[in-house]
VMD Tcl script that builds the backbone (N, CA, C; Angstrom):
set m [mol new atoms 459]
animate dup $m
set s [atomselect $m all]
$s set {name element resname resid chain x y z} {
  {N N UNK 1 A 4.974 28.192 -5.703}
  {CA C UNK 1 A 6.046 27.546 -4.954}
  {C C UNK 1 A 5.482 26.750 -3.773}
  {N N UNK 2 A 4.239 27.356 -2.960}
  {CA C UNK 2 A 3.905 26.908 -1.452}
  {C C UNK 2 A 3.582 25.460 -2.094}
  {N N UNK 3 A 2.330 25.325 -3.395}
  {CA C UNK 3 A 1.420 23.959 -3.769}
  {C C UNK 3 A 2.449 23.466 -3.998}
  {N N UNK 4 A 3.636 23.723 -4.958}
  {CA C UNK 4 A 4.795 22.673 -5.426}
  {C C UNK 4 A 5.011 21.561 -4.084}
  {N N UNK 5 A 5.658 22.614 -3.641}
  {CA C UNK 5 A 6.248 21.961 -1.575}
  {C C UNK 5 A 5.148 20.867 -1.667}
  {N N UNK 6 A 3.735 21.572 -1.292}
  {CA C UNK 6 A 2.756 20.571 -0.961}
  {C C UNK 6 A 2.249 19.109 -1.494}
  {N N UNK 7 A 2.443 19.471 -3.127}
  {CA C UNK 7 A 2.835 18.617 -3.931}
  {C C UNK 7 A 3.771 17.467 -3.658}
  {N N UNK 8 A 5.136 17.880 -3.651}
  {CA C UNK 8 A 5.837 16.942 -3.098}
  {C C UNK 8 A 5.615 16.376 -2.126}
  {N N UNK 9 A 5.430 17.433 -0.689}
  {CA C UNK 9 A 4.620 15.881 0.432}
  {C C UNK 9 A 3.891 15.357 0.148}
  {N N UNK 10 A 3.061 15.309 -0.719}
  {CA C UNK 10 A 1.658 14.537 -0.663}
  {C C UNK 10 A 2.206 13.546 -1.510}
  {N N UNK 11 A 3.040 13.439 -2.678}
  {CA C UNK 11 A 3.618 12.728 -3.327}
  {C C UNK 11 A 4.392 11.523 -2.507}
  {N N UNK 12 A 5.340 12.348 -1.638}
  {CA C UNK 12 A 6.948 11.340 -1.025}
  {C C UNK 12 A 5.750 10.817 0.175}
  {N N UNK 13 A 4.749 11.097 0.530}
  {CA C UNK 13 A 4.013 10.206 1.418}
  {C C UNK 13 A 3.219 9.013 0.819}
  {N N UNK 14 A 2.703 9.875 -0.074}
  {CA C UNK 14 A 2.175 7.992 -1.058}
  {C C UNK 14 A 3.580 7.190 -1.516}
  {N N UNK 15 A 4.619 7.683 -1.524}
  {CA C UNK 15 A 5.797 7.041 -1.683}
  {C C UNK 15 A 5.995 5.897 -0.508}
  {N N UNK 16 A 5.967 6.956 0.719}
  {CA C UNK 16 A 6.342 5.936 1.837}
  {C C UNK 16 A 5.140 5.309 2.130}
  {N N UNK 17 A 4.018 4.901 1.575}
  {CA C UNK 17 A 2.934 4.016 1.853}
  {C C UNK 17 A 3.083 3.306 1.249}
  {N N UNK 18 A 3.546 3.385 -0.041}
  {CA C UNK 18 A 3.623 1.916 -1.345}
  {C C UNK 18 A 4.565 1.426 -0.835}
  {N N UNK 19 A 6.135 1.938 -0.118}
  {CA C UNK 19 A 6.900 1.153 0.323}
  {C C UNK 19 A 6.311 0.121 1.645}
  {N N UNK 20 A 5.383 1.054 2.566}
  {CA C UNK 20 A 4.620 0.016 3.315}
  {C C UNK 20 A 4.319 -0.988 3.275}
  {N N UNK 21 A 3.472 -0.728 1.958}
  {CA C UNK 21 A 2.597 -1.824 1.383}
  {C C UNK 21 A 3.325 -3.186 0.758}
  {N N UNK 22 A 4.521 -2.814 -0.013}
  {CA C UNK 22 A 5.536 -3.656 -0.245}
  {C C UNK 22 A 6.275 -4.777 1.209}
  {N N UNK 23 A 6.669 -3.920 2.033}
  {CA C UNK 23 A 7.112 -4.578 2.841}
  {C C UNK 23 A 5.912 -5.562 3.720}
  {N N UNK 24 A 4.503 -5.035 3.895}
  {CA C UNK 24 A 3.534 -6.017 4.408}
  {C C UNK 24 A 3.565 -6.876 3.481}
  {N N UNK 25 A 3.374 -7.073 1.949}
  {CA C UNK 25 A 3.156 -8.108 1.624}
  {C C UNK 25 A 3.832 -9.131 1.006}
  {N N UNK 26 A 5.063 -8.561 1.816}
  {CA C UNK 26 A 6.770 -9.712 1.771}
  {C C UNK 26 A 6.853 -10.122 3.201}
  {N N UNK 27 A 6.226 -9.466 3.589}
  {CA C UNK 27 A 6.134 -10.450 5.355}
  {C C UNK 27 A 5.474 -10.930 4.887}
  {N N UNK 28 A 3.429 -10.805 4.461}
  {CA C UNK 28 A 2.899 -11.485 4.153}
  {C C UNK 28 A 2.879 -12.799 3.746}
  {N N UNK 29 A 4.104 -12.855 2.761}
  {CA C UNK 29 A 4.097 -13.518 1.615}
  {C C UNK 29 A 4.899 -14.825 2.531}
  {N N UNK 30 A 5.531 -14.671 3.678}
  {CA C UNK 30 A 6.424 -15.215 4.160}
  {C C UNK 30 A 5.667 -15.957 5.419}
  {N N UNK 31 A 4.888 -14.997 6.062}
  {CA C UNK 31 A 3.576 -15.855 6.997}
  {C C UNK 31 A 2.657 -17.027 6.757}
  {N N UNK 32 A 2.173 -17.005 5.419}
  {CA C UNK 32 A 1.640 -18.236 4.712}
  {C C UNK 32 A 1.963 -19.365 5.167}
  {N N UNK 33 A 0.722 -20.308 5.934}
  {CA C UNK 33 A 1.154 -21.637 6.081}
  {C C UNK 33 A 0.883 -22.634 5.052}
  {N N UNK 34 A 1.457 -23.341 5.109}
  {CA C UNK 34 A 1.430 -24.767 3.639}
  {C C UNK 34 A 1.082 -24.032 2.439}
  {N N UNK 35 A 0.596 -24.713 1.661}
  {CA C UNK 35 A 1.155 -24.800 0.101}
  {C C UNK 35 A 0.243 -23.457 -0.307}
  {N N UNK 36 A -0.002 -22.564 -0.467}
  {CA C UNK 36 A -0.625 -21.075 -0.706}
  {C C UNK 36 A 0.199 -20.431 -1.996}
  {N N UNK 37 A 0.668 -21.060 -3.012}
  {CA C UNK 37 A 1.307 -20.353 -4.157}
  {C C UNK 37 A 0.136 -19.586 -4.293}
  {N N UNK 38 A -1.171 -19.798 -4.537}
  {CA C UNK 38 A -2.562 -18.500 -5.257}
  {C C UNK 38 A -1.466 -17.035 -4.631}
  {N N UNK 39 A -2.009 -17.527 -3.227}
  {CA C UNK 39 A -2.163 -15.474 -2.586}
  {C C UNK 39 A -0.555 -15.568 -2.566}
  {N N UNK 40 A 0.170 -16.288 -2.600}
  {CA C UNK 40 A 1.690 -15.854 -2.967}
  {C C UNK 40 A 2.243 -15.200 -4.226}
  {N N UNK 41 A 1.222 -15.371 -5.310}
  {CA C UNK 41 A 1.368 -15.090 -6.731}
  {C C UNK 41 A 0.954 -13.556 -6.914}
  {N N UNK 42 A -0.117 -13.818 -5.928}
  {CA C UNK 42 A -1.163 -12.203 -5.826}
  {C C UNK 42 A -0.404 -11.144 -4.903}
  {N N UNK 43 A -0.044 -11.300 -4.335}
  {CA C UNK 43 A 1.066 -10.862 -2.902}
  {C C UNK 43 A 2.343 -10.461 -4.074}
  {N N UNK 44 A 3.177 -11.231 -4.464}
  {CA C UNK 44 A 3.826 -10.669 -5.233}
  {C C UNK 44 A 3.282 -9.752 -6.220}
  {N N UNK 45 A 2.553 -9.467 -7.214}
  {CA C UNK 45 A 1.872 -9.281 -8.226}
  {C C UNK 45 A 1.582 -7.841 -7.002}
  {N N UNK 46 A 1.038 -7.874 -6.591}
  {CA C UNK 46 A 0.549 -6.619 -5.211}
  {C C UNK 46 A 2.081 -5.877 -5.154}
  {N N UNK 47 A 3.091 -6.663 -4.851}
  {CA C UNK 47 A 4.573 -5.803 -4.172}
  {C C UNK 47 A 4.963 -4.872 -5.657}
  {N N UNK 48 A 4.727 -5.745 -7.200}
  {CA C UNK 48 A 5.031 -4.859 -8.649}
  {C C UNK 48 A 4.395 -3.958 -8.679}
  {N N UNK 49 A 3.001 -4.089 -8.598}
  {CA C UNK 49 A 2.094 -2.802 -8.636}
  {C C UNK 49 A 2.662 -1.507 -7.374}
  {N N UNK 50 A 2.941 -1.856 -6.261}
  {CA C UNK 50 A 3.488 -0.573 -5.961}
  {C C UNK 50 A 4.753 -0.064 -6.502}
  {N N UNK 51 A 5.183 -1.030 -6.578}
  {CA C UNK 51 A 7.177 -0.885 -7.122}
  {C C UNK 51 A 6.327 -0.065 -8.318}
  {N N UNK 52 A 5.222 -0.217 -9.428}
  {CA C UNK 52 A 5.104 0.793 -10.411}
  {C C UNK 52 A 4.716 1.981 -9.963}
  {N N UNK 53 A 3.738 2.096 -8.902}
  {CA C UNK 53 A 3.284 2.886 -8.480}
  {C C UNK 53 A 4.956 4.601 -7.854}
  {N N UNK 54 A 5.481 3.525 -7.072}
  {CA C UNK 54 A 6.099 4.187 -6.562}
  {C C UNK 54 A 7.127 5.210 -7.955}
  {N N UNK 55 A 7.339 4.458 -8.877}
  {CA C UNK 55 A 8.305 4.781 -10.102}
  {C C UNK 55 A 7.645 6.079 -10.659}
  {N N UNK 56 A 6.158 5.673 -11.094}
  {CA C UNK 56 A 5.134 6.982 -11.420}
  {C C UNK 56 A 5.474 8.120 -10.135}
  {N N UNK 57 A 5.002 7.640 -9.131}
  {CA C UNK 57 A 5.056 8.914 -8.143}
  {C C UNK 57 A 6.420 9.641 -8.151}
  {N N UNK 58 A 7.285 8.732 -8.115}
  {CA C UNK 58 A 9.038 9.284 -8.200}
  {C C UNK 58 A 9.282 10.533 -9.272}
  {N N UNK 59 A 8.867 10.149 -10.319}
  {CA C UNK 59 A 9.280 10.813 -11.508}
  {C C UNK 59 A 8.202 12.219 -11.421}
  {N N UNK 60 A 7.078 11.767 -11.242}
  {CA C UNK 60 A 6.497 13.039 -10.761}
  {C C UNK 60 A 7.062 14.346 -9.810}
  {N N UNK 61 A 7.673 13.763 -9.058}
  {CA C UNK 61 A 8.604 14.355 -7.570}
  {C C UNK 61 A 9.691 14.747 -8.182}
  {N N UNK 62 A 10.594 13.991 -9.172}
  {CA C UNK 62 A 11.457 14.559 -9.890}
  {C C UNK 62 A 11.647 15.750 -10.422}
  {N N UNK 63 A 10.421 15.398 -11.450}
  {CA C UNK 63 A 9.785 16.523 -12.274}
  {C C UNK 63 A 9.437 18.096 -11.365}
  {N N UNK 64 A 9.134 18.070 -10.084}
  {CA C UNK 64 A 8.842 19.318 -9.757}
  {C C UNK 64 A 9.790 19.635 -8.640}
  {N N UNK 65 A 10.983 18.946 -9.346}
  {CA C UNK 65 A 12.594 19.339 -9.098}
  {C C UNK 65 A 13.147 19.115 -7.192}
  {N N UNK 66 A 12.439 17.778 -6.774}
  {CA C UNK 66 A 12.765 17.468 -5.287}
  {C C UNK 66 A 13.411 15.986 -5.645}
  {N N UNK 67 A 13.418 15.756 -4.317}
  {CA C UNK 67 A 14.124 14.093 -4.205}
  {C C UNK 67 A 13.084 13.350 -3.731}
  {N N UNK 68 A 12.949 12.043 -4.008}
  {CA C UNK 68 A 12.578 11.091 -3.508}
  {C C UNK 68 A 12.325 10.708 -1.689}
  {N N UNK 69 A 12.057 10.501 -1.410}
  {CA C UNK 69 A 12.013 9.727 0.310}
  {C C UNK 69 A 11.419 8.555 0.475}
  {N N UNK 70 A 12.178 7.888 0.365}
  {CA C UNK 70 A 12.135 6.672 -0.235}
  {C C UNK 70 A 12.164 5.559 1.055}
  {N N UNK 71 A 11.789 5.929 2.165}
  {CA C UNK 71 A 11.558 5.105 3.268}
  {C C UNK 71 A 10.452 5.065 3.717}
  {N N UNK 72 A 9.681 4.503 4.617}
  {CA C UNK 72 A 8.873 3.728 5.170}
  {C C UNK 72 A 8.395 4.879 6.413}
  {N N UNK 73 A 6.702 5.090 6.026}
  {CA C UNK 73 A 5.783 5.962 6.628}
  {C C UNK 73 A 5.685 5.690 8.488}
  {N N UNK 74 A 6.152 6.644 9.198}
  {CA C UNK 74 A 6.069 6.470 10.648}
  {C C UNK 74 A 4.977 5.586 11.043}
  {N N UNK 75 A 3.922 5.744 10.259}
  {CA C UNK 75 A 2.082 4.722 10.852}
  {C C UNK 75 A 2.382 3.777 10.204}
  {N N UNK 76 A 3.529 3.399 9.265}
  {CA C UNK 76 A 3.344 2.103 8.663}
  {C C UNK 76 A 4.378 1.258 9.784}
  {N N UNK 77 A 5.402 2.257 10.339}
  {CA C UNK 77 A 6.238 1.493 11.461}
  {C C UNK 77 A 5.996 1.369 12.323}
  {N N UNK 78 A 4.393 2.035 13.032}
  {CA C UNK 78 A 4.231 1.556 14.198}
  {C C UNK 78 A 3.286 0.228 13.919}
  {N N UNK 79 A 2.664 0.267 12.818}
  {CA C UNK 79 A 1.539 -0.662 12.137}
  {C C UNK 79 A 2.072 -2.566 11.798}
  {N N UNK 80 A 3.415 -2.351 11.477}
  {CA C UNK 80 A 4.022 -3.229 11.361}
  {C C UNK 80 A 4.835 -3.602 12.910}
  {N N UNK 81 A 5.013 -2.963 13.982}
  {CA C UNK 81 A 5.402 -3.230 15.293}
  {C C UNK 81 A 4.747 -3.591 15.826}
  {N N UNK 82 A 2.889 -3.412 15.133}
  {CA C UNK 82 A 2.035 -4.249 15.771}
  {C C UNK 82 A 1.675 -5.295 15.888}
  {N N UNK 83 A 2.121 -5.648 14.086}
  {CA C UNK 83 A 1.739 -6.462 13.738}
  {C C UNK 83 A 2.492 -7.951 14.010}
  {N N UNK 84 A 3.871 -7.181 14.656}
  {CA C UNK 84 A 4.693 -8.240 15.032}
  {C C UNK 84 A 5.089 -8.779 16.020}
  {N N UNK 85 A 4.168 -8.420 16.909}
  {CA C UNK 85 A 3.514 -8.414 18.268}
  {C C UNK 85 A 2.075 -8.708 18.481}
  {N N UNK 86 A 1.656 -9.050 17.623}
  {CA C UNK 86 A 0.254 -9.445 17.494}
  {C C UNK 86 A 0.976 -11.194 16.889}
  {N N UNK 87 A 1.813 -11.135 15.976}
  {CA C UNK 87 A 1.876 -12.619 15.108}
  {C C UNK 87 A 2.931 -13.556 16.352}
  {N N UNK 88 A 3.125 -12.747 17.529}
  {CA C UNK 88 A 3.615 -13.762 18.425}
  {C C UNK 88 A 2.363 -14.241 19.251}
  {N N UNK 89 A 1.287 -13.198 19.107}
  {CA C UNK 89 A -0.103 -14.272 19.819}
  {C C UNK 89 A -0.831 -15.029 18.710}
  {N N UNK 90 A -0.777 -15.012 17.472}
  {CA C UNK 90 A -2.185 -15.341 17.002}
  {C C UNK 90 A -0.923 -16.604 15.855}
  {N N UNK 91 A -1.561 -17.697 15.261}
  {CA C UNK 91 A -1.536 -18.783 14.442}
  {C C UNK 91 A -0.447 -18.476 13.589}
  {N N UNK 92 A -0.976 -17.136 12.843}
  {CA C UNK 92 A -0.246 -17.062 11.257}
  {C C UNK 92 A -1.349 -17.246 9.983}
  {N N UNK 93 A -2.420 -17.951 10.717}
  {CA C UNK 93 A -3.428 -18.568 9.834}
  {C C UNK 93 A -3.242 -17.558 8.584}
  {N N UNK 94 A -3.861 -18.066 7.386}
  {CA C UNK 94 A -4.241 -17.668 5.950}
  {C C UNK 94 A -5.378 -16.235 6.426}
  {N N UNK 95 A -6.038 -16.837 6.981}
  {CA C UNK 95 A -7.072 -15.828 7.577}
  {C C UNK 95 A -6.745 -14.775 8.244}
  {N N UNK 96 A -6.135 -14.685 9.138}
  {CA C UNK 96 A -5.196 -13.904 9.791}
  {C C UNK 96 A -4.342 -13.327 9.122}
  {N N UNK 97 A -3.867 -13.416 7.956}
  {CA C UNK 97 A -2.982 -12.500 7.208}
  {C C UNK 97 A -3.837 -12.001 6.254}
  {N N UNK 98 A -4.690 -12.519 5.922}
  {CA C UNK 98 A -5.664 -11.492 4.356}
  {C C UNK 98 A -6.165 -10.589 5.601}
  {N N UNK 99 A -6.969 -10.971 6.792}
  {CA C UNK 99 A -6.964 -9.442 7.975}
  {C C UNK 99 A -6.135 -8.676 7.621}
  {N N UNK 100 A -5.073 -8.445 7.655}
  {CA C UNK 100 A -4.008 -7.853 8.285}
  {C C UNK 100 A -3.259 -7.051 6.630}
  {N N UNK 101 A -3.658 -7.841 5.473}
  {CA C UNK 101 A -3.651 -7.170 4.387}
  {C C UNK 101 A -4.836 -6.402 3.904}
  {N N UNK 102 A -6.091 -7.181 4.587}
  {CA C UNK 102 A -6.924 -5.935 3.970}
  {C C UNK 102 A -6.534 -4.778 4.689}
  {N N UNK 103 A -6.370 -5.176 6.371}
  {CA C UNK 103 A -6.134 -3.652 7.584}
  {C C UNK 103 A -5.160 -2.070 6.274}
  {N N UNK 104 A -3.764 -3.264 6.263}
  {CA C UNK 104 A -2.801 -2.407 5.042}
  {C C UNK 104 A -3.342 -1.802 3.705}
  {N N UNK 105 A -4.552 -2.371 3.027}
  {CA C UNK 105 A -5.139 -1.894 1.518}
  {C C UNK 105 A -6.046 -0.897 2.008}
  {N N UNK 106 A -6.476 -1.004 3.438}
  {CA C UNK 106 A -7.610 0.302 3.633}
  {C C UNK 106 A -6.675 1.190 4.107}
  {N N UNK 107 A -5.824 1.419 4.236}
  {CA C UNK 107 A -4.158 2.738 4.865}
  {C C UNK 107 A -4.287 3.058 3.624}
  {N N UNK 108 A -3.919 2.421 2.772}
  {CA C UNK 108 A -3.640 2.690 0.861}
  {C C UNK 108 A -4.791 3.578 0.549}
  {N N UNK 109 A -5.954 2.672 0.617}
  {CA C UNK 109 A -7.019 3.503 0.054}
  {C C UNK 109 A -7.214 4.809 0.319}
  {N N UNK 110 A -7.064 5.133 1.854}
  {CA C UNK 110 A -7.355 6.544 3.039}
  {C C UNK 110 A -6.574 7.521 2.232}
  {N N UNK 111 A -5.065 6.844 2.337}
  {CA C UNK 111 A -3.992 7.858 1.812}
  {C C UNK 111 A -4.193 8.237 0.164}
  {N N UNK 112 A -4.306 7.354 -0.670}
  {CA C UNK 112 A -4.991 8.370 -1.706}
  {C C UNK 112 A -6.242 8.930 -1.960}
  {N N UNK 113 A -7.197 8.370 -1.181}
  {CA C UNK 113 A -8.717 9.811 -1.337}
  {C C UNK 113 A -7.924 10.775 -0.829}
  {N N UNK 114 A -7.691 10.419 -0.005}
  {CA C UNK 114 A -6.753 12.077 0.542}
  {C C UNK 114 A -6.215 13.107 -0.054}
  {N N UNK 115 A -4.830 12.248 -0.669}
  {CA C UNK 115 A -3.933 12.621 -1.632}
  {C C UNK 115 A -5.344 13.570 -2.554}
  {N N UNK 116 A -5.908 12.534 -3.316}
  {CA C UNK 116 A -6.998 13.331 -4.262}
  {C C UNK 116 A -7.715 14.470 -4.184}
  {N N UNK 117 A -8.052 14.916 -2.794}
  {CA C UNK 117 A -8.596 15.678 -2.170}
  {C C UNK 117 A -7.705 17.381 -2.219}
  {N N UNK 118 A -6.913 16.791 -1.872}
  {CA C UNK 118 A -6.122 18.009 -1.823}
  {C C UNK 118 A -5.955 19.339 -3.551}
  {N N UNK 119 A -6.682 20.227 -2.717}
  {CA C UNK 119 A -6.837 21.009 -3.820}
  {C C UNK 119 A -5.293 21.633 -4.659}
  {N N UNK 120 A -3.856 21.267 -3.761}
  {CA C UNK 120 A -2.875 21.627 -4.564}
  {C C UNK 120 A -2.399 20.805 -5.444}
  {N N UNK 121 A -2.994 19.628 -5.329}
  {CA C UNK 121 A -2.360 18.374 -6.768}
  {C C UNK 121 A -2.692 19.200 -7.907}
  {N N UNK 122 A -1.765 19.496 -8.833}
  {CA C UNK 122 A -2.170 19.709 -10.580}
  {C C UNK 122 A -2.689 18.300 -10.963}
  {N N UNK 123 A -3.882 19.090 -11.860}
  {CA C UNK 123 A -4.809 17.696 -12.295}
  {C C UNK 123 A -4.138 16.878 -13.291}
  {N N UNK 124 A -3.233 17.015 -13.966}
  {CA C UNK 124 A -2.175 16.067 -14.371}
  {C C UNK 124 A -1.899 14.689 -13.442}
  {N N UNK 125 A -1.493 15.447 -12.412}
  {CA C UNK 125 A -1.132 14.332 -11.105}
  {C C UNK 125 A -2.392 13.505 -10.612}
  {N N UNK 126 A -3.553 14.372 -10.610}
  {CA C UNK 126 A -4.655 13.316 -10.252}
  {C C UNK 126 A -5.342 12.330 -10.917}
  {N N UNK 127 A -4.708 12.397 -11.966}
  {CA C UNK 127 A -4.661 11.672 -12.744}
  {C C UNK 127 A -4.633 10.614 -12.984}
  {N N UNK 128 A -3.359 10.513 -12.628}
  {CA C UNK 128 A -2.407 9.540 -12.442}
  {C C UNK 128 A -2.577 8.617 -10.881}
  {N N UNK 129 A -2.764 9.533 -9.762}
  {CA C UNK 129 A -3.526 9.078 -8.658}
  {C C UNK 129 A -4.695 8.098 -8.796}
  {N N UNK 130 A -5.511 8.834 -9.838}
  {CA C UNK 130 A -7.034 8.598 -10.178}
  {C C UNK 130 A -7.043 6.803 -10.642}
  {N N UNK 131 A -5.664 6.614 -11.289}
  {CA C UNK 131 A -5.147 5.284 -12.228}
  {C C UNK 131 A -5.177 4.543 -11.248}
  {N N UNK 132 A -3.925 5.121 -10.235}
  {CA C UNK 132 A -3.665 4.024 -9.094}
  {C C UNK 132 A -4.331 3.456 -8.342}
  {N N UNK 133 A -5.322 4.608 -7.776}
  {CA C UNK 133 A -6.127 4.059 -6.860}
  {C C UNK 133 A -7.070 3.357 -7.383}
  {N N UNK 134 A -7.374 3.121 -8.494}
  {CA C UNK 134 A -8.240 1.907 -8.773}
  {C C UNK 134 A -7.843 1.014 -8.581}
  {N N UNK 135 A -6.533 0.357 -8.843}
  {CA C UNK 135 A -5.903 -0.749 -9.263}
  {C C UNK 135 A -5.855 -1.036 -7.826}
  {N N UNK 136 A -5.533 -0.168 -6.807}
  {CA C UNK 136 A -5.433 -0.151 -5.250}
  {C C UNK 136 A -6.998 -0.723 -4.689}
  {N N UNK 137 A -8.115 -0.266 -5.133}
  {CA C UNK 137 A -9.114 -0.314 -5.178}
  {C C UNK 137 A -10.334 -1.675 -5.133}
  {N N UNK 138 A -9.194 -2.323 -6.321}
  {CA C UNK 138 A -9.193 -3.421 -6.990}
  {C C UNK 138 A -8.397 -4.316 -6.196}
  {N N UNK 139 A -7.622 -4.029 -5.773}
  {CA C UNK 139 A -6.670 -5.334 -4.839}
  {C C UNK 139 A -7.332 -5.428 -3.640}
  {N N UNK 140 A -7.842 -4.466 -3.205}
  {CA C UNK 140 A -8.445 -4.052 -1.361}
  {C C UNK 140 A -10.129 -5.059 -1.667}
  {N N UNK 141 A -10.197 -4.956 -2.799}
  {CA C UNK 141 A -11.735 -5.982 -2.868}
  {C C UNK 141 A -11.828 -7.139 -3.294}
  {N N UNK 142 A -10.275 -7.909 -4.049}
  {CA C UNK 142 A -9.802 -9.283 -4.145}
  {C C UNK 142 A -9.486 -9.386 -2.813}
  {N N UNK 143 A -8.528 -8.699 -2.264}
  {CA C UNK 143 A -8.319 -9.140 -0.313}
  {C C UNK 143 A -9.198 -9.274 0.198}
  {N N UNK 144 A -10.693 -8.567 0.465}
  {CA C UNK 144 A -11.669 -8.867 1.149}
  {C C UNK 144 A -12.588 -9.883 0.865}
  {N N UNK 145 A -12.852 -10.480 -0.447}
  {CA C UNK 145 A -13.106 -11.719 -0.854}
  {C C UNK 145 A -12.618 -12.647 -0.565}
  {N N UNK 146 A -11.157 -12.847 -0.798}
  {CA C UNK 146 A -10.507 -14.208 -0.252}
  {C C UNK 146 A -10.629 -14.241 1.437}
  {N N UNK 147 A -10.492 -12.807 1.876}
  {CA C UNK 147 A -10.229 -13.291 3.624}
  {C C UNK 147 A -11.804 -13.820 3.928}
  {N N UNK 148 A -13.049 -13.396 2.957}
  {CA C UNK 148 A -14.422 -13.744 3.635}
  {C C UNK 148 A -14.310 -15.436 3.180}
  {N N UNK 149 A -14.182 -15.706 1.737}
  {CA C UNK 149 A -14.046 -17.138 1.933}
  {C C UNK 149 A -12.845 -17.995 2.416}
  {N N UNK 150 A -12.334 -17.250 3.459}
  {CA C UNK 150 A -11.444 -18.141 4.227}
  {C C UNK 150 A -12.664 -17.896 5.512}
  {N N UNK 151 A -13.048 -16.729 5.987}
  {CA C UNK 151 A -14.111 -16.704 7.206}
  {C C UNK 151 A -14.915 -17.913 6.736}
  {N N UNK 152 A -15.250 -17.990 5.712}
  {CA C UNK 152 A -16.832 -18.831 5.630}
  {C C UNK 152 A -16.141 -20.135 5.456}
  {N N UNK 153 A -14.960 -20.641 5.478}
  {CA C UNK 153 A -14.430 -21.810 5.192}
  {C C UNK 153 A -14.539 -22.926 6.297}
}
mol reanalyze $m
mol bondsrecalc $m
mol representation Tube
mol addrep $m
């Protein structure tokens, strides 16, 4: 019963991080100056992958008979209060937002080694973690590529 509980937080918290992550990269997507369809395509394509992510984690949470919490992680609300207070000093630049998305893909990354770590996940679930965080993995090292060749630009 105690790991179930534990289970579920560790679950409804990667919940409220993918919702994070969603909402940075619909601001994101909205900060972009001039014509940027690429990282607008990828940015979207980024917001599905959690929307799947989050669906997997849901049903998991289901399954070990809790609800969802389906709102937005306290560090992601102070993270985004920063960030919106930071975008009244700085450009908006292209550069300035792949920052500020990689800052958000390394929160992602933290929160599932974590998640993984935890010896009460059933390995079923890490599984499934194990899936995501690649794909998470994989986006956090397309973000750091494009923001370096925007640095080196």
């Amino acid at each position: 019963m105690e790991n179930t509980k534990a289970t579920i937080e560790t679950l409804n918290d990667l919940v409220k991080i993918n919702n994070d992550r969603i909402e940075g990269y619909e601001k994101a997507t909205k900060d972009l100056e001039g014509d940027q369809g690429d990282l607008k395509v990828l940015f979207t394509s980024l917001i599905g992958e959690s929307h799947q992510n989050k669906m997997e984690l849901g049903t998991e949470i289901e399954v070990l008979g809790a609800d969802i919490e389906d709102t937005t992680s306290t560090s992601g609300a102070l993270h985004r209060t920063w960030l919106q207070v930071k975008a009244a000093f700085t450009s908006g630049s292209t550069k300035s937002v792949l920052e500020e998305c990689e800052f958000g893909e390394d929160a992602i990354k933290k929160a599932y080694k974590d998640a993984l770590e935890q010896e009460h996940i059933p390995a079923y679930i890490k599984d499934i973690l194990t899936k995501e965080k690649a794909a998470i993995d994989a986006a956090h090292d397309k973000i750091k590529e494009l923001r370096d060749q925007y640095q080196n630009a």
